[in-house]
C-alpha positions, -999 to 999 in steps of 0.1 A, spaced: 79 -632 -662 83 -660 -640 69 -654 -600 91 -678 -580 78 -683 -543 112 -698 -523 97 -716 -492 63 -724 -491 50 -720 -452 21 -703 -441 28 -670 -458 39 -687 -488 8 -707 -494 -13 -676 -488 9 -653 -513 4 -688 -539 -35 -690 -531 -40 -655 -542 -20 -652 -571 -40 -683 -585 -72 -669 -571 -61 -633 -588 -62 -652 -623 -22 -657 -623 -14 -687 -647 0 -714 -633 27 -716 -658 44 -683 -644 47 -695 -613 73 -716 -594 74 -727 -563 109 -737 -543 101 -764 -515 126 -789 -506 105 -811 -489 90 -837 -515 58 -845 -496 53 -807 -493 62 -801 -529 36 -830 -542 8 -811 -521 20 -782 -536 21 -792 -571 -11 -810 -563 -30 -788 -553 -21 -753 -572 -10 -770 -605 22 -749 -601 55 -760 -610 74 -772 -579 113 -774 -576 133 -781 -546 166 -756 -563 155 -723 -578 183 -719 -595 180 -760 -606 147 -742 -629 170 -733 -651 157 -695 -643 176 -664 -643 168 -643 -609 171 -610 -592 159 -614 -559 144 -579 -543 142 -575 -504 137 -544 -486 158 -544 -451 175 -521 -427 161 -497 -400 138 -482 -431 124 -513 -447 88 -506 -433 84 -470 -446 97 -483 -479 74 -514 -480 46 -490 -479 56 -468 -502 61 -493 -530 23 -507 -520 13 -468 -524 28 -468 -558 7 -492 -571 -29 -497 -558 -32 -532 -574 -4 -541 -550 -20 -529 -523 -52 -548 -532 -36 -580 -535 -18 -574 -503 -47 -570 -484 -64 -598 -499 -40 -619 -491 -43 -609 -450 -77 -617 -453 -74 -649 -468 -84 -681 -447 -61 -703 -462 
């Protein structure tokens, strides 16, 4: 399975940093950024594969985004379900860079 991170800001980078630090190969990752300078530092830097059109991958995607009045209690629950989740999340906060 294929993680694809569309828009690499702040919070992008940081989810990218720890799934390479987490031991995630690079080759399941991709990373969307339409800005070439960004996606060179990108591709640079995390050995990832960068494109600036996920669907211009060549990937098949079902994109999965909690929202409404509820997305909160939700969120949490699906970070309950799976402790890992919840590790990774936190590590992520954490996370200096």
């Amino acid at each position: 399975m294929t993680v694809a991170i569309i828009g690499v800001g702040v919070m992008g980078e940081t989810l990218l940093s720890g799934l390479v630090r987490g031991g995630t190969p690079a080759a399941e990752l991709l990373v969307c950024e339409k800005r070439p300078e960004r996606a060179a530092e990108l591709a640079e830097r995390y050995h990832v594969t960068v494109s600036g059109e996920l669907a211009a991958a060549g990937n098949r995607m079902r994109v999965y985004v909690p929202y409404g009045d509820e997305w909160y209690g939700y969120f949490m629950r699906r970070l309950a379900e799976r402790p890992a989740n919840l590790a990774f999340f936190l590590r992520s906060l954490a996370s200096k860079k």
